[in-house]
N, C-alpha and C positions, 0 to 999 in steps of 0.2 A: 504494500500500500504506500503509494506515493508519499513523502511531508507535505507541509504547506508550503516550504520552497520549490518545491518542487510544481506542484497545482498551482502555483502563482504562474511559474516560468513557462506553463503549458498555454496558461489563456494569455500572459502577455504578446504571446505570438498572434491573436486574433485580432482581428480590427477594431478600431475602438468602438463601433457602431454596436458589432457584435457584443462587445463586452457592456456596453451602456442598454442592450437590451435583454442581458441575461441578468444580470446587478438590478435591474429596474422592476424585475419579481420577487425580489424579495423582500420579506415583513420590514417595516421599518427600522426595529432596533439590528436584526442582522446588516443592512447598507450601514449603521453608526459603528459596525465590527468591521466591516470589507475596510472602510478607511483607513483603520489603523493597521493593513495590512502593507500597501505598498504606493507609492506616490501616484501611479499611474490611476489605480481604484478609487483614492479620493481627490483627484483629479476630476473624473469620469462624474461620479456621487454629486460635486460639488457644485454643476452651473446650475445656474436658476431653471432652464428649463428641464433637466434631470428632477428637480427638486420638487415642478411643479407638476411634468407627468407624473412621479410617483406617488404626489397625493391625493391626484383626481383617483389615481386605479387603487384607491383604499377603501373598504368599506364605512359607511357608520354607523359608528357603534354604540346604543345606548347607556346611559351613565346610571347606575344604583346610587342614592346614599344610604351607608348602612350607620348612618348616626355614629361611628365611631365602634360599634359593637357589631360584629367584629371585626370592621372594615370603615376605612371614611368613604371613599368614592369608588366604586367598581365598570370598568366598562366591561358589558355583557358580550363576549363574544362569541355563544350561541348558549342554548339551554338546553340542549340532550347531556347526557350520562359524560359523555367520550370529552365535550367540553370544559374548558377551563377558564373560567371569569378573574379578571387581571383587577390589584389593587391599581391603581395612578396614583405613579410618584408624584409629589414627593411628600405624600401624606403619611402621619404616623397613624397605623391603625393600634387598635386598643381603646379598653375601659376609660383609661384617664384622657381621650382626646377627641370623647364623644360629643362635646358639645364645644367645640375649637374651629370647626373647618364651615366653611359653604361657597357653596358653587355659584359664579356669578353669571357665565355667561362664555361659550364657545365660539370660536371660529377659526378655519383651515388647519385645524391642529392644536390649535393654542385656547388656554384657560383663563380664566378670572375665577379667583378664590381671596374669600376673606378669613379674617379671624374676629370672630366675635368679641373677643376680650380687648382685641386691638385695632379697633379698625383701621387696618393698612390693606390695601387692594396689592395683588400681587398679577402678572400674568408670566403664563408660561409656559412651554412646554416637553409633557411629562417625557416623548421620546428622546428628546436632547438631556433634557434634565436640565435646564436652565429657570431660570427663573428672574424676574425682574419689579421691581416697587414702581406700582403706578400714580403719579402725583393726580391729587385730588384738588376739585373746585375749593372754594373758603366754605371752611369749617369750621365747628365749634360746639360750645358746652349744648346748645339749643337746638343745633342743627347736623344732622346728617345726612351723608352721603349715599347714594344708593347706583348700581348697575343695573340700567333694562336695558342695554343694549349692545353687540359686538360683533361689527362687521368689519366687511373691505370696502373701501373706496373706490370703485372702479378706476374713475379716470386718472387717481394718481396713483395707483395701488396702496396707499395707506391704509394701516389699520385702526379703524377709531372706535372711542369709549362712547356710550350717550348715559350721560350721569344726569339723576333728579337729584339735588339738593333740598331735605324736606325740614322745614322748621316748624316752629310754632304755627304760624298763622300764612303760610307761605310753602309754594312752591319754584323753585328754579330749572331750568334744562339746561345744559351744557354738551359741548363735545370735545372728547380730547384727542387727539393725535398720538397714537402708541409711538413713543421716540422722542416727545414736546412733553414740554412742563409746561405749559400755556392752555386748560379747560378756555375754549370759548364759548358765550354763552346765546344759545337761539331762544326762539319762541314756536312755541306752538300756531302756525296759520293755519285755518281750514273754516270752509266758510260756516259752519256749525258752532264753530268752539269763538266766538265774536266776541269775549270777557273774559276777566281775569279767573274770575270763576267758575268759567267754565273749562279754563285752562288747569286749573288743581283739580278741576275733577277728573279730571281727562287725563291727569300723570298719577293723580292716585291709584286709576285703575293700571294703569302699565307698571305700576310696582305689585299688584297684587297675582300678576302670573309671567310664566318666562314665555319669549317671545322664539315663532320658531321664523328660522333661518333659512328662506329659499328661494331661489334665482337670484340672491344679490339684497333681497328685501328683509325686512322683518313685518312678521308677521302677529298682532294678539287681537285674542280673543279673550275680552274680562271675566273671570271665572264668576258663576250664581254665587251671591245676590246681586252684582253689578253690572247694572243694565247701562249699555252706550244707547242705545234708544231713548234713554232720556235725556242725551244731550244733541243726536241724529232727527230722531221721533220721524223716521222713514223706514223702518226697521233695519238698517247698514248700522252692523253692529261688529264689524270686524276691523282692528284699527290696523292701516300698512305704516310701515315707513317705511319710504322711499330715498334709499343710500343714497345714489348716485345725485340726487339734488338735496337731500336731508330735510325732506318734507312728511309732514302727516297727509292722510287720503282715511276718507272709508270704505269699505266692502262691505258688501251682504253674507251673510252665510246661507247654506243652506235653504229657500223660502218653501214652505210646505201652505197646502189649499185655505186651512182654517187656522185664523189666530192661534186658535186651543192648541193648536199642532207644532208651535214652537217648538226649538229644541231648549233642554236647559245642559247645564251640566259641559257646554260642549267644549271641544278640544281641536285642534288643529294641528298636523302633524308631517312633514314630509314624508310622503310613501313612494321611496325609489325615485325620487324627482320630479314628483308629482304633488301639488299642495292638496293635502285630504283634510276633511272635517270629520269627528265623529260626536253625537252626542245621542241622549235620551230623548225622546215626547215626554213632553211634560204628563200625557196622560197612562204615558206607559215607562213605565222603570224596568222592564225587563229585558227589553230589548235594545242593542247600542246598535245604529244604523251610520254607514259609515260612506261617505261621498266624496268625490275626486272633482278637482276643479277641469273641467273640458275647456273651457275658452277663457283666456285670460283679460284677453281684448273686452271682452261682450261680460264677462264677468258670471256665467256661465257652468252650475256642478250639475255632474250627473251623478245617481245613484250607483252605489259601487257593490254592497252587499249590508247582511244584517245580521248581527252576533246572537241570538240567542242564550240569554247570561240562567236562564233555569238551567238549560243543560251540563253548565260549567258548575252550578253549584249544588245540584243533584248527581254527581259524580262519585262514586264510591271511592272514588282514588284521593278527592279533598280530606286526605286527615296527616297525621304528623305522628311519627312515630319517638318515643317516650324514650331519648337516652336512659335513664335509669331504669325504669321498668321493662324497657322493652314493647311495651304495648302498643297500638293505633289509638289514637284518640280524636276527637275530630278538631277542627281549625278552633284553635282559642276564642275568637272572635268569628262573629259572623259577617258576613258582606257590609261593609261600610260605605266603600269608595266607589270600585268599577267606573270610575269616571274616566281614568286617567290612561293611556296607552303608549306603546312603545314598538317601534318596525324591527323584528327582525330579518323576515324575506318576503316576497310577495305571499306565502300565506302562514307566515308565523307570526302571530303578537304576543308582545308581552302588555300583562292588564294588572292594574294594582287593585289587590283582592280586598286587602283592608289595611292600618297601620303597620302590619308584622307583616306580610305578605305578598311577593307578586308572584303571579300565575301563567304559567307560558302554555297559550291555547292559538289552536289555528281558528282562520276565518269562518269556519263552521261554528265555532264555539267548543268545539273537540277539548276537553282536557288533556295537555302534554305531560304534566307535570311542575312544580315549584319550581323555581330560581334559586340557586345556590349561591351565595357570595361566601362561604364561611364553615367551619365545622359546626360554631353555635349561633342559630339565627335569632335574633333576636329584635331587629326592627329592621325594616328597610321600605324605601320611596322611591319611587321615579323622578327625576330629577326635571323631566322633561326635554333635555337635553342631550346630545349625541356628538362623538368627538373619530371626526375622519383624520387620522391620526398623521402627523408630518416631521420629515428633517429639516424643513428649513426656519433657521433660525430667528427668533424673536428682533423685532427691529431695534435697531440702537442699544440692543441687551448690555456693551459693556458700558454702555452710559449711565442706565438705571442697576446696576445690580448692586447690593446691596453688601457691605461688608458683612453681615449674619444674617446665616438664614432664620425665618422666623417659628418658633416653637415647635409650629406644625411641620414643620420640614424633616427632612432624612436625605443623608448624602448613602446612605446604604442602599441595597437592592431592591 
């Protein structure tokens, strides 16, 4: 069997085309090994457009929080037996660091996490293992900071922060430039939101759910009891922002024949590249009906299919098995949530069953089986969040890094 000098000396004779499209299959942290193999390999690894095929061809991957117990942040890299669900660096998991960590906000690879005790925003990311402190708008004893938003820039490739600044009797929007110490501050326009007041209500609600990330935009939808109809009252109840000029717009969700036929509850999620909605009828709770946007222009969903949530929780396989006694016993808690979902493939979801639980059931509603993050489960949530995972490095990183990492950090594995 050949060494590695050897294997080196055999592909250095290939053309570098060759060697940038055999390097370019493989998982990300393996291309962070090739590099430090021989100059030619992180040569090859290292232009931007290597950096950029390889993270389009990655999948994404759902994020758990397991509160700390026994895990902070998990992405879900499938839910059968054979799979293995990955902590993200560079979190300490463990008892003592359950209520330390949260998730602010993803894109092309890269994170926003805070620390609760300290509020310092960090972005990073977990396959470089980099990390970097992101300056904040003005702060203080009255007023905090908050992340609803984290995108690219198209026209300049920047990547920017959209910070709410919430005080007392006040709110602020800002944007920051990842690589700038300069938060500038915009305003909410849209011809709905015509006052100040109606401007706080309007960022209250984009603090109260995560925004999903698709074609370039952001997308929310205000989680029940916060109605945007009451500041629309045309039922356009899905707020976009729009990156590339950093504007608000509204959208419709979903519209069904009869008032009464609202959805509540609902969620919005990329399915494969496709903008999907899923929610309840307000008259029916058992079934979660789940819709694909068809026309983007026209504004436009078609029916996609409809989960049947009895058969997920009349399933004999819903119970949990008793480390110490060995026994079955059923779920601790009964159905709470079912509101909330996560894409594994076109017909795998993951669905969160209740505070202790998520449940990976296909499009039929089929029970697969629990999610694993851990030997001992003990809480875990959907983050709403998904991380297509990259080598290319955080902007202006040695500008912002920090001489200590902060609590929650680990320079180990």
């Amino acid at each position: 069997m050949p060494g590695k000098r050897g294997t080196t000396t055999l592909l250095d004779h290939l053309p570098e085309d060759i060697i940038d499209r055999i390097l370019i299959r493989l998982p990300p942290k393996d291309v962070g090994r090739c590099r430090a193999v021989c100059t030619l390999w992180s040569s090859v690894t290292s232009t931007p457009e290597f950096m950029s095929e390889h993270h389009r061809s990655q999948p994404s991957l759902p994020i758990i929080d397991g509160d700390g117990r026994p895990a902070s942040l998990v992405v879900v890299r499938g839910a059968g037996a054979r799979t293995t669900n990955q902590q993200l660096w560079p979190f300490v998991p463990g008892f003592k660091h359950r209520d330390v960590i949260f998730l602010q906000g993803t894109c092309d690879g890269f994170i926003i996490v805070t620390g609760r005790l300290r509020r310092q925003f960090y972005i990073c990311n977990p396959v470089l293992r980099q990390h970097a402190l992101l300056p904040q708008p003005p702060f203080g004893p009255l007023i905090q900071n908050y992340v609803i938003g984290f995108y690219m820039h198209c026209p300049t490739k920047e990547y920017r922060v959209l910070w709410v600044s919430k005080g007392v009797f006040e709110f602020s929007l800002y944007v920051l430039i990842v690589g700038s110490d300069k938060p500038r501050h915009i305003r909410v326009r849209m011809p709905t939101v015509s006052s100040v007041s109606m401007e706080w209500k309007l960022l209250e609600m984009l603090l109260r759910s995560a925004p999903v990330q698709h074609q370039g935009n952001l997308y929310w939808r205000p989680p029940y009891p916060y109605d945007a109809t009451q500041i629309t009252g045309d039922g356009e109840d899905i707020i976009v922002f729009d990156t590339e000029v950093e504007s608000f717009r509204w959208m419709p969700s979903p519209a069904q024949p009869n008032h009464s036929d609202t959805y509540h509850a609902g969620q919005l999620f990329d399915l494969k590249g496709v903008l999907a909605f899923s929610g309840f009828l307000f008259k029916n709770n058992t079934t979660l009906d789940v819709w694909m946007m068809q026309d983007y222009e026209a504004e436009i969903w078609t029916f996609k299919y409809r989960i049947d949530l009895t058969k997920v929780e009349a399933s004999q396989k819903l119970k949990l098995t008793s480390l110490k006694r060995k026994s079955m016993s059923p779920l601790d808690t009964v159905m709470v949530r079912f509101n909330e979902m996560a894409v594994l493939n076109e017909h795998e979801l993951l669905i969160q069953f209740n505070h202790k639980h998520v449940l990976h059931c296909d499009i039929d509603g089929k029970f697969l089986g629990m999610v694993k993050i851990g030997k001992r489960q003990y809480r875990m949530a959907l983050t709403g969040y998904c991380l297509q995972e990259s080598i290319i490095p955080i902007p202006s990183h040695e500008m912002l890094q920090e001489d200590q990492d902060p609590p929650f950090f680990t320079s180990h594995g």
